[in-house]
C-alpha positions as CSV (number, residue, x, y, z in Angstrom):
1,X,45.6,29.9,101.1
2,X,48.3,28.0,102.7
3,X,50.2,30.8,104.2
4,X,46.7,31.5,106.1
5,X,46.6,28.1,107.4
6,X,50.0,28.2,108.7
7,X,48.9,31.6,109.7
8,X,46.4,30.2,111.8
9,X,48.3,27.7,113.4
10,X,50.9,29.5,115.1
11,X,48.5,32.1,116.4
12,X,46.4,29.1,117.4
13,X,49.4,27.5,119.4
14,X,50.4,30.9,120.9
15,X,46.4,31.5,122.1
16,X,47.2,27.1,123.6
17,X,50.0,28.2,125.4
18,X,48.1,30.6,127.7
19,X,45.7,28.0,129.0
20,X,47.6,26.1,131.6
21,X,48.1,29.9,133.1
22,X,44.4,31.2,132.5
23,X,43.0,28.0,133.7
24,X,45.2,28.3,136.9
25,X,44.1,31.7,137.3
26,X,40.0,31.0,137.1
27,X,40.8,27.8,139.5
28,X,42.3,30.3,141.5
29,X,39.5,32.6,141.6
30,X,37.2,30.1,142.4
31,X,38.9,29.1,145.2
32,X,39.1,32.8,146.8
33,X,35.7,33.4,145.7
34,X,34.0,30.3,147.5
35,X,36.5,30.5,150.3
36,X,37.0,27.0,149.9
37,X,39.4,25.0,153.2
38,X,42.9,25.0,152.7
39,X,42.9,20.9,151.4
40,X,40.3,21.4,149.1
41,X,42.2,24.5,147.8
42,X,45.3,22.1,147.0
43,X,43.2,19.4,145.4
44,X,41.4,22.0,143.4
45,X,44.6,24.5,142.1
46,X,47.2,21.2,142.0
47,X,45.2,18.2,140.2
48,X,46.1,17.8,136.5
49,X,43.7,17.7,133.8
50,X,40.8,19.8,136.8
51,X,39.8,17.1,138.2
52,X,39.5,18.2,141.5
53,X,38.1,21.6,140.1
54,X,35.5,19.3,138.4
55,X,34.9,17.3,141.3
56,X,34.9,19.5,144.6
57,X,33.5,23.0,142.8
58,X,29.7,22.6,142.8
59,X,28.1,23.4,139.1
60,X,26.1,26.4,139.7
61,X,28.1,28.9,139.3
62,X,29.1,31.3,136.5
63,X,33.3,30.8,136.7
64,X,32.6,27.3,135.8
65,X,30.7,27.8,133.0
66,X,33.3,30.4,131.7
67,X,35.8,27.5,132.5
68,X,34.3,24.9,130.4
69,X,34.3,27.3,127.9
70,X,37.7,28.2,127.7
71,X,38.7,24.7,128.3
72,X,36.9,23.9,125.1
73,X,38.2,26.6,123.4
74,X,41.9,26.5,124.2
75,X,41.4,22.5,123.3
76,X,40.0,23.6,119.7
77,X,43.2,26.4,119.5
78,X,45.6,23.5,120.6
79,X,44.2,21.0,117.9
80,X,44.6,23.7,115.6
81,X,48.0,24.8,116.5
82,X,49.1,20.7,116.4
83,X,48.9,21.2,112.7
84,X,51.5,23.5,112.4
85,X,53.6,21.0,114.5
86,X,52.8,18.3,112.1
87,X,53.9,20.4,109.1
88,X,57.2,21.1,110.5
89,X,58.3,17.9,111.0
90,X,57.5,16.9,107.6
């Protein structure tokens, strides 16, 4: 049962260490897709923690939605993956 955790928590840091990559990519997509002005563009694909995705993309559209998601679901496979972190410095 304790090999499975372990288990879990390096596949769950692998599956973390794609986000900062996939959530480029859909910010990037976005930004094609809306053909958004070359400022905004920056703002949006530059700002840390998208918060000039979250603040110039409007919120009707179906790449945000699939954005939140993944942001909530790469935050869930990080927390995860932080346990195996915690266990090897122990």
């Amino acid at each position: 049962m304790f090999e499975l955790m372990i288990g879990v928590s390096v596949i769950s840091l692998y599956i973390a260490m794609a986000m900062p990559l996939f959530l480029l990519l859909l910010r990037l997509f976005e930004v094609i897709a809306r053909r958004i002005d070359f400022k905004d563009a920056l703002i949006i694909i530059l700002t840390p923690f998208s918060i000039g995705y979250f603040y110039l993309v409007p919120s009707n559209g179906v790449i945000k939605k699939v954005y939140r998601g993944a942001t909530i679901f790469f935050s869930i496979m990080l927390l995860l993956g932080s346990f195996f972190i915690f266990y090897m410095s122990k």
